[in-house]
mmCIF file of the N, C-alpha and C atoms, coordinates in Angstrom:
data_MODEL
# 
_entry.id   MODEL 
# 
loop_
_atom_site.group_PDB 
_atom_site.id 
_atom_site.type_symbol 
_atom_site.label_atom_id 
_atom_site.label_alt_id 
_atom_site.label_comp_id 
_atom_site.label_asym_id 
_atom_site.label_entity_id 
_atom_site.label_seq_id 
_atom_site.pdbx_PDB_ins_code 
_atom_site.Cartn_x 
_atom_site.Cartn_y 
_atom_site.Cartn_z 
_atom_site.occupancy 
_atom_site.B_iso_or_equiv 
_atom_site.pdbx_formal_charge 
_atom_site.auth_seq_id 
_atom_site.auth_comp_id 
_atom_site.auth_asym_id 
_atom_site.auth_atom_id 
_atom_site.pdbx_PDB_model_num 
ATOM 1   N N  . UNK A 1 1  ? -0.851  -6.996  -7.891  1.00 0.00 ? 1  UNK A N  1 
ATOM 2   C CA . UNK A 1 1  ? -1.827  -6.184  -8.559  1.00 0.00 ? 1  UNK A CA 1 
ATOM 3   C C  . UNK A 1 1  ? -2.359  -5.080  -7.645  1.00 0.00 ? 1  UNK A C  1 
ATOM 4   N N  . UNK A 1 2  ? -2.757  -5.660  -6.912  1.00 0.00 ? 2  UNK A N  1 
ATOM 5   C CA . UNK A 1 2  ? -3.194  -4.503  -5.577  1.00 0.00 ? 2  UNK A CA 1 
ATOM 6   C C  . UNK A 1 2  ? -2.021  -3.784  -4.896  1.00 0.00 ? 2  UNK A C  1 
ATOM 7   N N  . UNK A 1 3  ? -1.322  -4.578  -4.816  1.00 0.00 ? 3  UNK A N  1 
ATOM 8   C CA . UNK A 1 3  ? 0.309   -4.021  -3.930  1.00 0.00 ? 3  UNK A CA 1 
ATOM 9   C C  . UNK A 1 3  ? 1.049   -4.706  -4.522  1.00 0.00 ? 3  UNK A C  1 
ATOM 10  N N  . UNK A 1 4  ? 2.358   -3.707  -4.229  1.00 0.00 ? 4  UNK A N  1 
ATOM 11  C CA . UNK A 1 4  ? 3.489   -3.872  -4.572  1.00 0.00 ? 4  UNK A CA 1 
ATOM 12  C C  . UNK A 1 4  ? 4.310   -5.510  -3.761  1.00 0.00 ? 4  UNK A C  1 
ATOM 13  N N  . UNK A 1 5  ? 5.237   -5.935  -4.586  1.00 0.00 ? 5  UNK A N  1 
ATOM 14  C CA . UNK A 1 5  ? 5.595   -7.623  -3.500  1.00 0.00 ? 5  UNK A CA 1 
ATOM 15  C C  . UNK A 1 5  ? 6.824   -6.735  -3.132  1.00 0.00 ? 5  UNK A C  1 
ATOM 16  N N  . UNK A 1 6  ? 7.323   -5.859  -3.174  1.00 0.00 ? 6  UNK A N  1 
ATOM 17  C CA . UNK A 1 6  ? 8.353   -5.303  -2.345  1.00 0.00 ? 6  UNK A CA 1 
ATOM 18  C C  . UNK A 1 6  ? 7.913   -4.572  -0.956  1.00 0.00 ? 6  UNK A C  1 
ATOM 19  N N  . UNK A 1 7  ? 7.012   -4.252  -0.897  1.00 0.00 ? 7  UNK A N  1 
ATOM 20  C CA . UNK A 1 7  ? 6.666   -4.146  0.478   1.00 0.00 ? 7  UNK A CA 1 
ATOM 21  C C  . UNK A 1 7  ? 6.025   -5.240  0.935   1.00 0.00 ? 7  UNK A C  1 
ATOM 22  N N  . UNK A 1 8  ? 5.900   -5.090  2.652   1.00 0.00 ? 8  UNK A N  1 
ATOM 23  C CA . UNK A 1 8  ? 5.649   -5.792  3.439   1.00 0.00 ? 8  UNK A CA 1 
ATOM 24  C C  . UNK A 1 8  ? 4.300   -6.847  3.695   1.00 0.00 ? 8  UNK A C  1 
ATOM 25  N N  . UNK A 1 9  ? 3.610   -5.257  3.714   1.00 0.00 ? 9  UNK A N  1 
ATOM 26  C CA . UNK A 1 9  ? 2.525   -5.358  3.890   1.00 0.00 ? 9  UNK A CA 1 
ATOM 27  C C  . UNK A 1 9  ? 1.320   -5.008  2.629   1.00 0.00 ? 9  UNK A C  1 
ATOM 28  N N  . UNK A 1 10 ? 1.651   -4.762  1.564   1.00 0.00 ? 10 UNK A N  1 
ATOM 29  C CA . UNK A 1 10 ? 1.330   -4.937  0.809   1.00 0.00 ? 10 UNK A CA 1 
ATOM 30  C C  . UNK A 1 10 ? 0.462   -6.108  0.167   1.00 0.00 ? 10 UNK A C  1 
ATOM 31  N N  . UNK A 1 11 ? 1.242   -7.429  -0.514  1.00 0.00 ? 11 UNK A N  1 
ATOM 32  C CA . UNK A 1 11 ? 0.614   -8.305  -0.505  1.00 0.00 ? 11 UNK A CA 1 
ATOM 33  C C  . UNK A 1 11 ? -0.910  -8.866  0.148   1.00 0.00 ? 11 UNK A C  1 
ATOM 34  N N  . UNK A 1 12 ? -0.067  -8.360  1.769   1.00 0.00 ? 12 UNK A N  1 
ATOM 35  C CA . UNK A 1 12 ? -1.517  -9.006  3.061   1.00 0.00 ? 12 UNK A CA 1 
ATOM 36  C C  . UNK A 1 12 ? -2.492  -8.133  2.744   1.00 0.00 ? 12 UNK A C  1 
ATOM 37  N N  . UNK A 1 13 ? -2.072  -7.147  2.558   1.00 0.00 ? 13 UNK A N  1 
ATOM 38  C CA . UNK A 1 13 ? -3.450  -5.587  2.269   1.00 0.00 ? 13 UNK A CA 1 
ATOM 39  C C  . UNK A 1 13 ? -4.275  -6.066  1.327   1.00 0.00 ? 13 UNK A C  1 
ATOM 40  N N  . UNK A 1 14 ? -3.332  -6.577  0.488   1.00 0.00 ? 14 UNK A N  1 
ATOM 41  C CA . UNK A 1 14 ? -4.292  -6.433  -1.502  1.00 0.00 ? 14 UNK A CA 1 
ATOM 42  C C  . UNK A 1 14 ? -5.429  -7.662  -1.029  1.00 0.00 ? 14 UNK A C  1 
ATOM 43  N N  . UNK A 1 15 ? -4.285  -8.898  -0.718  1.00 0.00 ? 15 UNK A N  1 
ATOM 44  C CA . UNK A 1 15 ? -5.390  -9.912  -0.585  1.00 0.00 ? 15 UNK A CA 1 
ATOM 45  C C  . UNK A 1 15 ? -6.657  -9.545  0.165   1.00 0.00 ? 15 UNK A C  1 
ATOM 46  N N  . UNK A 1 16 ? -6.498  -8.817  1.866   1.00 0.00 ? 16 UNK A N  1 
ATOM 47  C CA . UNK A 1 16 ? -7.954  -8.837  2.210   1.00 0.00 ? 16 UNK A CA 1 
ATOM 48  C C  . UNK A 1 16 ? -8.728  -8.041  1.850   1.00 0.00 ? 16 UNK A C  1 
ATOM 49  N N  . UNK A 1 17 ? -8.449  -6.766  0.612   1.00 0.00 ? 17 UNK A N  1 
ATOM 50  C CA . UNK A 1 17 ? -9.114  -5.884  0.533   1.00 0.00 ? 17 UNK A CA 1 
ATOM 51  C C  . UNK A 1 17 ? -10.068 -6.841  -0.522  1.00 0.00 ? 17 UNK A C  1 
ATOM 52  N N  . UNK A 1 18 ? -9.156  -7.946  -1.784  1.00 0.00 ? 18 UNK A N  1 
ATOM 53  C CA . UNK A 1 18 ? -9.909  -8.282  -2.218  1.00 0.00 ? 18 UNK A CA 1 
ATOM 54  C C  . UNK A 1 18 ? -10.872 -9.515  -1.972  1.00 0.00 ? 18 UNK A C  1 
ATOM 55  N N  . UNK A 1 19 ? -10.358 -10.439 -0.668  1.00 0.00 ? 19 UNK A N  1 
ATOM 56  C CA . UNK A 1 19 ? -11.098 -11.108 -0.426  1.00 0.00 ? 19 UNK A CA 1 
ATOM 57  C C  . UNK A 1 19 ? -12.422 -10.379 0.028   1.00 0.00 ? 19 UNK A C  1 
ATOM 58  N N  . UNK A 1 20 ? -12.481 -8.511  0.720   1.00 0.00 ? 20 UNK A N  1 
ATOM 59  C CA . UNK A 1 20 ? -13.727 -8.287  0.997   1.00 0.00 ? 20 UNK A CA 1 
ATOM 60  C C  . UNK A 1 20 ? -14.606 -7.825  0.335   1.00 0.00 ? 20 UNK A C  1 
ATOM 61  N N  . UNK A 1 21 ? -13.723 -7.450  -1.048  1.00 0.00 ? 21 UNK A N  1 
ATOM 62  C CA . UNK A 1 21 ? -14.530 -7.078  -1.872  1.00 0.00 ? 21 UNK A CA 1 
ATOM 63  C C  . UNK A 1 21 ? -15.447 -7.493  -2.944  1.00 0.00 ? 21 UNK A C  1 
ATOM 64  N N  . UNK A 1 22 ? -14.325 -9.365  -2.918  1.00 0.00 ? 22 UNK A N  1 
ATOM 65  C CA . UNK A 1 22 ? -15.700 -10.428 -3.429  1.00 0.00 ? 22 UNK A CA 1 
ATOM 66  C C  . UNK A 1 22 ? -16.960 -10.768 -2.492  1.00 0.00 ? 22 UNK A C  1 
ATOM 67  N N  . UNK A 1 23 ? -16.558 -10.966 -1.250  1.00 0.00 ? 23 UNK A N  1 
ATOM 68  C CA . UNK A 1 23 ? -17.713 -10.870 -0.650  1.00 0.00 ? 23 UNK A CA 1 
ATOM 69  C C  . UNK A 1 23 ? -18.778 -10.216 -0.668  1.00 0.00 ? 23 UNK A C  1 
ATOM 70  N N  . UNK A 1 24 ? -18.599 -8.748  -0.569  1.00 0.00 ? 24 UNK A N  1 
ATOM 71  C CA . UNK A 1 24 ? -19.199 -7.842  -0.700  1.00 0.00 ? 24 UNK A CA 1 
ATOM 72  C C  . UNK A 1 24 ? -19.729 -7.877  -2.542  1.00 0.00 ? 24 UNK A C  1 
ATOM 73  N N  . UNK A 1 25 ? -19.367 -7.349  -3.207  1.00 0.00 ? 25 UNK A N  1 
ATOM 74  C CA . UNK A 1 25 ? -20.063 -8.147  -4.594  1.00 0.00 ? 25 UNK A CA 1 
ATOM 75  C C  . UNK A 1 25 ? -21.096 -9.089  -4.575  1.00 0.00 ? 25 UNK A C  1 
ATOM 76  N N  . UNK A 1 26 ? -20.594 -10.135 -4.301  1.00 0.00 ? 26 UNK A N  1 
ATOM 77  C CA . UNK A 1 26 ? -20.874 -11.472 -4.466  1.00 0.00 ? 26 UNK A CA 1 
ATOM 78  C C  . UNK A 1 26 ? -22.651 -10.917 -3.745  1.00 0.00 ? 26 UNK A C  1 
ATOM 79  N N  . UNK A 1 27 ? -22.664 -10.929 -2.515  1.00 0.00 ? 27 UNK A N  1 
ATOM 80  C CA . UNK A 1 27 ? -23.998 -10.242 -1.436  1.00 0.00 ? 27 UNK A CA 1 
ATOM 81  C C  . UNK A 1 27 ? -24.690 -9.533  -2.634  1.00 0.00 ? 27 UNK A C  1 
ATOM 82  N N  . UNK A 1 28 ? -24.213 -8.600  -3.067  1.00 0.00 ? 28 UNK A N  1 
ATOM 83  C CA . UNK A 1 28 ? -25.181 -7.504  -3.914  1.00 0.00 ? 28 UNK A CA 1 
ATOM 84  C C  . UNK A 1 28 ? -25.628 -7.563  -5.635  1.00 0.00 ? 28 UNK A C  1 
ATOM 85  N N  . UNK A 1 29 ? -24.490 -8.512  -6.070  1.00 0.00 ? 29 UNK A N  1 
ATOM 86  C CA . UNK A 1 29 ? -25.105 -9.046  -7.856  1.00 0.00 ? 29 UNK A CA 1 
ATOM 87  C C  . UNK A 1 29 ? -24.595 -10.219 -7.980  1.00 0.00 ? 29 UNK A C  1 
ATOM 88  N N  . UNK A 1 30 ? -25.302 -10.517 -9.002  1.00 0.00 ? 30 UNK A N  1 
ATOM 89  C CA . UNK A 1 30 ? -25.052 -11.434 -10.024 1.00 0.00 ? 30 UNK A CA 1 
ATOM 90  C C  . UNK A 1 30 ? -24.043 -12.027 -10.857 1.00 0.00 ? 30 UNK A C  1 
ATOM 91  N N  . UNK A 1 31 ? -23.751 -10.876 -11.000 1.00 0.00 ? 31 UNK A N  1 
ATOM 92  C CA . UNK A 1 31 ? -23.142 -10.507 -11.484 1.00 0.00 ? 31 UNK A CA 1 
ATOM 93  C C  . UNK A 1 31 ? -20.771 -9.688  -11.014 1.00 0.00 ? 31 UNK A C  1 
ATOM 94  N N  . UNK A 1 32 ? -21.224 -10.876 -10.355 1.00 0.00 ? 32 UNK A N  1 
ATOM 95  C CA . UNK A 1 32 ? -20.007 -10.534 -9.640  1.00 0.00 ? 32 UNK A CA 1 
ATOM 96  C C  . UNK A 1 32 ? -18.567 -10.821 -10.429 1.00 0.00 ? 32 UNK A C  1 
ATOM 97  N N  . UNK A 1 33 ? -18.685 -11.401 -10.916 1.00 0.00 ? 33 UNK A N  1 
ATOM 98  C CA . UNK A 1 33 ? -17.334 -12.211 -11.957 1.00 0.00 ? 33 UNK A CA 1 
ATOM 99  C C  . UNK A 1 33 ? -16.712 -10.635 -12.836 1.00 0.00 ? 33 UNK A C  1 
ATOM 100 N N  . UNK A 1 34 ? -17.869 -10.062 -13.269 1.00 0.00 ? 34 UNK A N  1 
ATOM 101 C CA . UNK A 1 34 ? -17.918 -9.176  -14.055 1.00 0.00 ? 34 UNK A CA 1 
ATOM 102 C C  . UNK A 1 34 ? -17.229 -7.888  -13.264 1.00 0.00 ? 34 UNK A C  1 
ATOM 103 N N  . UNK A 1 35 ? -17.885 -7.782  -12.413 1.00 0.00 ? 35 UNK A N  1 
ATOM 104 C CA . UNK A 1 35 ? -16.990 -6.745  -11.662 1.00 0.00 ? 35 UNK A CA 1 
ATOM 105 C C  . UNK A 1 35 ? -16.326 -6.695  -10.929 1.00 0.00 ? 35 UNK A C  1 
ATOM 106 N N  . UNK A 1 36 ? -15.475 -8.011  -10.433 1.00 0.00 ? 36 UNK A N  1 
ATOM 107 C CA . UNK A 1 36 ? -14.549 -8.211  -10.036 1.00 0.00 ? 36 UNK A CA 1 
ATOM 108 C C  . UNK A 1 36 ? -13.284 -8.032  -10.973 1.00 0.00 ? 36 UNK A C  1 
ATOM 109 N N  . UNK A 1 37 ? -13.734 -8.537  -12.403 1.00 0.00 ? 37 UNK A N  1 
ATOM 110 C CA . UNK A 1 37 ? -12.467 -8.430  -13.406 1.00 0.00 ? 37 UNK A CA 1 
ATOM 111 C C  . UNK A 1 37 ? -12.406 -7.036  -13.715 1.00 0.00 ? 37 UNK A C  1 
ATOM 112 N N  . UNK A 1 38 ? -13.391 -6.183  -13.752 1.00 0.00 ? 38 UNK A N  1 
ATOM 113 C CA . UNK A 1 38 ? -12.853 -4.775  -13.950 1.00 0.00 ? 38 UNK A CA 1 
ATOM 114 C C  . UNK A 1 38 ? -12.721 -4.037  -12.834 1.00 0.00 ? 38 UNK A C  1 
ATOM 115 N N  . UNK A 1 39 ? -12.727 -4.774  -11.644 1.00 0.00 ? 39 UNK A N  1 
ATOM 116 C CA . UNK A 1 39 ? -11.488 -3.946  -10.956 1.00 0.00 ? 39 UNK A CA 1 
ATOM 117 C C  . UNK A 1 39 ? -9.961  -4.102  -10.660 1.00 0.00 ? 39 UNK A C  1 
ATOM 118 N N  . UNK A 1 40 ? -10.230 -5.577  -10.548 1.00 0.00 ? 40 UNK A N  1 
ATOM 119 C CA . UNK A 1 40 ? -8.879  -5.798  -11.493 1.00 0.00 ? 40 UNK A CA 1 
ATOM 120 C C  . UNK A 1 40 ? -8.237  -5.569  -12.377 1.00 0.00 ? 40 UNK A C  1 
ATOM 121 N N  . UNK A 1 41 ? -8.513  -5.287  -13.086 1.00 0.00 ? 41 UNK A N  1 
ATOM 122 C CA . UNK A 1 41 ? -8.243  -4.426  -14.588 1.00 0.00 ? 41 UNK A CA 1 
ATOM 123 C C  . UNK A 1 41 ? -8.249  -3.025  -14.358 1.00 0.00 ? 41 UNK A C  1 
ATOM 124 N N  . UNK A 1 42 ? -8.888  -2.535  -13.510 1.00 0.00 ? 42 UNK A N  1 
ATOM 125 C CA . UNK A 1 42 ? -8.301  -1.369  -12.957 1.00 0.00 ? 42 UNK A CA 1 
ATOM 126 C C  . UNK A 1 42 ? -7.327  -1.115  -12.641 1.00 0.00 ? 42 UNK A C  1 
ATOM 127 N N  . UNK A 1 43 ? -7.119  -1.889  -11.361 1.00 0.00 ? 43 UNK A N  1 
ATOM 128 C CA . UNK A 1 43 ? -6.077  -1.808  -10.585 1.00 0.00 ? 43 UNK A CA 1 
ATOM 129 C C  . UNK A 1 43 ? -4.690  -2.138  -11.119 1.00 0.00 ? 43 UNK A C  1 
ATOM 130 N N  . UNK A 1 44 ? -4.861  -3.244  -12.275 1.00 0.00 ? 44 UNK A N  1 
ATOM 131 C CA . UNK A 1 44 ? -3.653  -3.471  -12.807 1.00 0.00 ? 44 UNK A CA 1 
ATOM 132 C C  . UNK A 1 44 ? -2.635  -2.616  -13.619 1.00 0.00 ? 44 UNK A C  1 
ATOM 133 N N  . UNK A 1 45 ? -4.145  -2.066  -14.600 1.00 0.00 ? 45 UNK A N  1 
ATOM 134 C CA . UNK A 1 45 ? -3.404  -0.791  -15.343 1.00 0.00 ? 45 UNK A CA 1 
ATOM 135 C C  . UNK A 1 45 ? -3.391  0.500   -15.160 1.00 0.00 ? 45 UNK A C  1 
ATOM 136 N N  . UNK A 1 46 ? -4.258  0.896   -13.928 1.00 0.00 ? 46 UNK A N  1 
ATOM 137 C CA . UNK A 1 46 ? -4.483  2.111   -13.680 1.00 0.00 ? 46 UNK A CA 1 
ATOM 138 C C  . UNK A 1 46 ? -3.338  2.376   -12.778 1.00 0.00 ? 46 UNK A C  1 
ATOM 139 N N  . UNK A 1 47 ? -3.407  1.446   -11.621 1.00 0.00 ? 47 UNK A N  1 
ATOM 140 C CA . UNK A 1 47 ? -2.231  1.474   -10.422 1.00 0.00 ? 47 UNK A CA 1 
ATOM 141 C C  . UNK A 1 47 ? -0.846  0.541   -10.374 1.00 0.00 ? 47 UNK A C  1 
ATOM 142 N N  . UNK A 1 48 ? -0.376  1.305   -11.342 1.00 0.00 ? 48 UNK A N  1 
ATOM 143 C CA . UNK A 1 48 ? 1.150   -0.001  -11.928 1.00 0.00 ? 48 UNK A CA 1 
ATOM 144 C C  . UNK A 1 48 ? 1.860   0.291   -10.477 1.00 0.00 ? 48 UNK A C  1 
ATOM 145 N N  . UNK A 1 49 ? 2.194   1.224   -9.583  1.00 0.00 ? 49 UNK A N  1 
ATOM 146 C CA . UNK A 1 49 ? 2.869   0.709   -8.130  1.00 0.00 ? 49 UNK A CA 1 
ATOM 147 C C  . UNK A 1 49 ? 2.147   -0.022  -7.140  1.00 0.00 ? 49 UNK A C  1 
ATOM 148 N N  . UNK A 1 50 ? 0.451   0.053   -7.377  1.00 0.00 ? 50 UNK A N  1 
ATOM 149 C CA . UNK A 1 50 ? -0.028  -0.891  -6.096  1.00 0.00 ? 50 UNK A CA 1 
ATOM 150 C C  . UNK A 1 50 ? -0.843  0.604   -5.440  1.00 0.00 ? 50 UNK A C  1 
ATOM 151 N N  . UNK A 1 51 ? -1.393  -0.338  -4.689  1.00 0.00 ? 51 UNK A N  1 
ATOM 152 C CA . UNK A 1 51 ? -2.621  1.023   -3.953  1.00 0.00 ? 51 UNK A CA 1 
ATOM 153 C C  . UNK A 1 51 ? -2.061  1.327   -2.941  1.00 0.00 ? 51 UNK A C  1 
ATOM 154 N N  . UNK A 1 52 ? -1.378  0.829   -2.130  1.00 0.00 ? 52 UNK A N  1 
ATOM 155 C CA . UNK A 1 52 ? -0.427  1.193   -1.171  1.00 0.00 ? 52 UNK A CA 1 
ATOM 156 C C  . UNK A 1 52 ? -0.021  2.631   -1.362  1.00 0.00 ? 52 UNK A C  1 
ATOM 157 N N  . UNK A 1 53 ? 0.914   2.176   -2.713  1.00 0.00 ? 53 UNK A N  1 
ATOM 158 C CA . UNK A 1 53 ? 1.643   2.904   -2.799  1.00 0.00 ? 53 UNK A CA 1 
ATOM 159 C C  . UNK A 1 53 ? 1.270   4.234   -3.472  1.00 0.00 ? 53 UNK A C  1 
ATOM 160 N N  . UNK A 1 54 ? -0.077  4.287   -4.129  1.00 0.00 ? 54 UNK A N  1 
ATOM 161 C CA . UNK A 1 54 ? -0.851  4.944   -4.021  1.00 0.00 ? 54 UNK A CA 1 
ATOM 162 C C  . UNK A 1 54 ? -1.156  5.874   -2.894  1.00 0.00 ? 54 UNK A C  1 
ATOM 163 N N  . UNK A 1 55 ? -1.711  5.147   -2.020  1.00 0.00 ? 55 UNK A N  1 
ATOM 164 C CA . UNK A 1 55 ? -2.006  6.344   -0.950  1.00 0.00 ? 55 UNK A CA 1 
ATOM 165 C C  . UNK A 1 55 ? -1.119  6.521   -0.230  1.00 0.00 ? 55 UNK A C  1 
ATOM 166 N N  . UNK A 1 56 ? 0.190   5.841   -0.047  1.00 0.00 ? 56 UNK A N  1 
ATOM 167 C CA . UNK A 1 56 ? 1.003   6.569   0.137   1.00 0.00 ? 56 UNK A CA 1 
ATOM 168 C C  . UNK A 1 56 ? 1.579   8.024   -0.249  1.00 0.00 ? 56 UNK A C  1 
ATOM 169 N N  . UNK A 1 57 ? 1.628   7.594   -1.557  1.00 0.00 ? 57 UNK A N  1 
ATOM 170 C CA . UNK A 1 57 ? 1.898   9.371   -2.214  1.00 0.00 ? 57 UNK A CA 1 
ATOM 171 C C  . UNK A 1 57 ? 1.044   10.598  -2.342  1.00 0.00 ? 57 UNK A C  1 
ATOM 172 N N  . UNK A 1 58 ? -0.720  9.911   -2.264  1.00 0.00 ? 58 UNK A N  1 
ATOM 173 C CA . UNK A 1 58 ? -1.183  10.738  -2.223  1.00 0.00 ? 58 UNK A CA 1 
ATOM 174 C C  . UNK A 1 58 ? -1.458  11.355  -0.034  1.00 0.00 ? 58 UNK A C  1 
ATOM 175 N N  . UNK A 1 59 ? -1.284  10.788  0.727   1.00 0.00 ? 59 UNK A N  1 
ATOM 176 C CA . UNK A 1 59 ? -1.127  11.236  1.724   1.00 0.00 ? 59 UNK A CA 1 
ATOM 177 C C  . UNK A 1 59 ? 0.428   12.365  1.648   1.00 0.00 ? 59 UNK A C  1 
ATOM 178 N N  . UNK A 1 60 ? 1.412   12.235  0.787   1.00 0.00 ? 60 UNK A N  1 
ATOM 179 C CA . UNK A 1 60 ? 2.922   12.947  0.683   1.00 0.00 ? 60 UNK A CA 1 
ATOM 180 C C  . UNK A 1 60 ? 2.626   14.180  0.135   1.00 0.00 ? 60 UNK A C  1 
ATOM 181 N N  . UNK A 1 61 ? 1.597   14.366  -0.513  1.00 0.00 ? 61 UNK A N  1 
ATOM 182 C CA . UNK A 1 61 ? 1.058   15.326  -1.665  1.00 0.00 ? 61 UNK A CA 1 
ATOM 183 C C  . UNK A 1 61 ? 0.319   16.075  -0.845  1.00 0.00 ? 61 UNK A C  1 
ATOM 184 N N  . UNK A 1 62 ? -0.785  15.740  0.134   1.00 0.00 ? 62 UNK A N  1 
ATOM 185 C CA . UNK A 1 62 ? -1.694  16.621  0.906   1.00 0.00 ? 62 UNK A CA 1 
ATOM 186 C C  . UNK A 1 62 ? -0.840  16.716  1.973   1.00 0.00 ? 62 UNK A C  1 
ATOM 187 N N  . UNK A 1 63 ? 0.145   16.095  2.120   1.00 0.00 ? 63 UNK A N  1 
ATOM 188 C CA . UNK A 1 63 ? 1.654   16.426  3.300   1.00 0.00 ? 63 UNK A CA 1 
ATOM 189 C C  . UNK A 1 63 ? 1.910   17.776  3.283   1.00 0.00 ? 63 UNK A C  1 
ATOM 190 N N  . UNK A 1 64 ? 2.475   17.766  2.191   1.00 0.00 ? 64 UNK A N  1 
ATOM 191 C CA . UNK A 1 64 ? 3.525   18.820  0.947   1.00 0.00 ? 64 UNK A CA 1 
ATOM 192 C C  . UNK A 1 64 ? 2.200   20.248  1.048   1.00 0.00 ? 64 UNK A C  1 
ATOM 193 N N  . UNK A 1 65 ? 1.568   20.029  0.240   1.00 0.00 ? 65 UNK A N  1 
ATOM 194 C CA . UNK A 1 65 ? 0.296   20.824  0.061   1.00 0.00 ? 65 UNK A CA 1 
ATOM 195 C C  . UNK A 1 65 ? 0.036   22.091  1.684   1.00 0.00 ? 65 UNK A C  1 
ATOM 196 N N  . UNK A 1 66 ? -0.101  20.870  2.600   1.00 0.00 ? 66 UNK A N  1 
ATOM 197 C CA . UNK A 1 66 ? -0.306  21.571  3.710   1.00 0.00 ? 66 UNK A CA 1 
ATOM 198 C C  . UNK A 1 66 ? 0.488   22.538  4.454   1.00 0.00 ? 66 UNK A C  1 
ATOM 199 N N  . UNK A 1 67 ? 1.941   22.369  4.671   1.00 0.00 ? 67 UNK A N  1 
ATOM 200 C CA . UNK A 1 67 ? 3.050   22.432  4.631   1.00 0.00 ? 67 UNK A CA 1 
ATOM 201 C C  . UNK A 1 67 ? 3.242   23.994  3.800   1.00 0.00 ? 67 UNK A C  1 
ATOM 202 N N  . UNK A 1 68 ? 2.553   24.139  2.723   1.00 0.00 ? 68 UNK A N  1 
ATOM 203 C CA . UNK A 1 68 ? 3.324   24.740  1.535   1.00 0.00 ? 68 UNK A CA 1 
ATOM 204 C C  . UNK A 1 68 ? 4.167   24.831  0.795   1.00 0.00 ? 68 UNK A C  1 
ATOM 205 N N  . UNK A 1 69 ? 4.561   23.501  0.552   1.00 0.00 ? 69 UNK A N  1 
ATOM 206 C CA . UNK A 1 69 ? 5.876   23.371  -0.734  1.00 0.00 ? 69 UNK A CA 1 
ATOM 207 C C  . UNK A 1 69 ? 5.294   23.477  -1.524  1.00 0.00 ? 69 UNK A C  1 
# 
């Protein structure tokens, strides 16, 4: 959901981003269940390659950009 299982490092990324991000939740509401599932639900349907792979492309794009292609 977070990353892609074809990369490496992926997987390890997604998990601690989201183990810190229940934490972090969890500290500040109540309401944490709730917004944990809609970022999940974000991430699932918003980012069908994974966030990785996400900023991967968007680092390729401000690459490109800079560059002038």
């Amino acid at each position: 959901m977070l990353a892609r299982v074809s990369t490496f490092l992926g997987p390890m990324v997604g998990t601690v981003l989201l183990l810190l991000l229940n934490d972090t939740v969890t500290r500040f509401t109540e309401y944490h269940g709730i917004v944990l599932g809609t970022v999940i639900l974000f991430f699932a349907l918003g980012l069908r390659k994974g966030l990785l792979d996400f900023v991967a492309e968007w680092f390729s794009h401000r690459r490109d950009a800079a560059e002038g292609r």
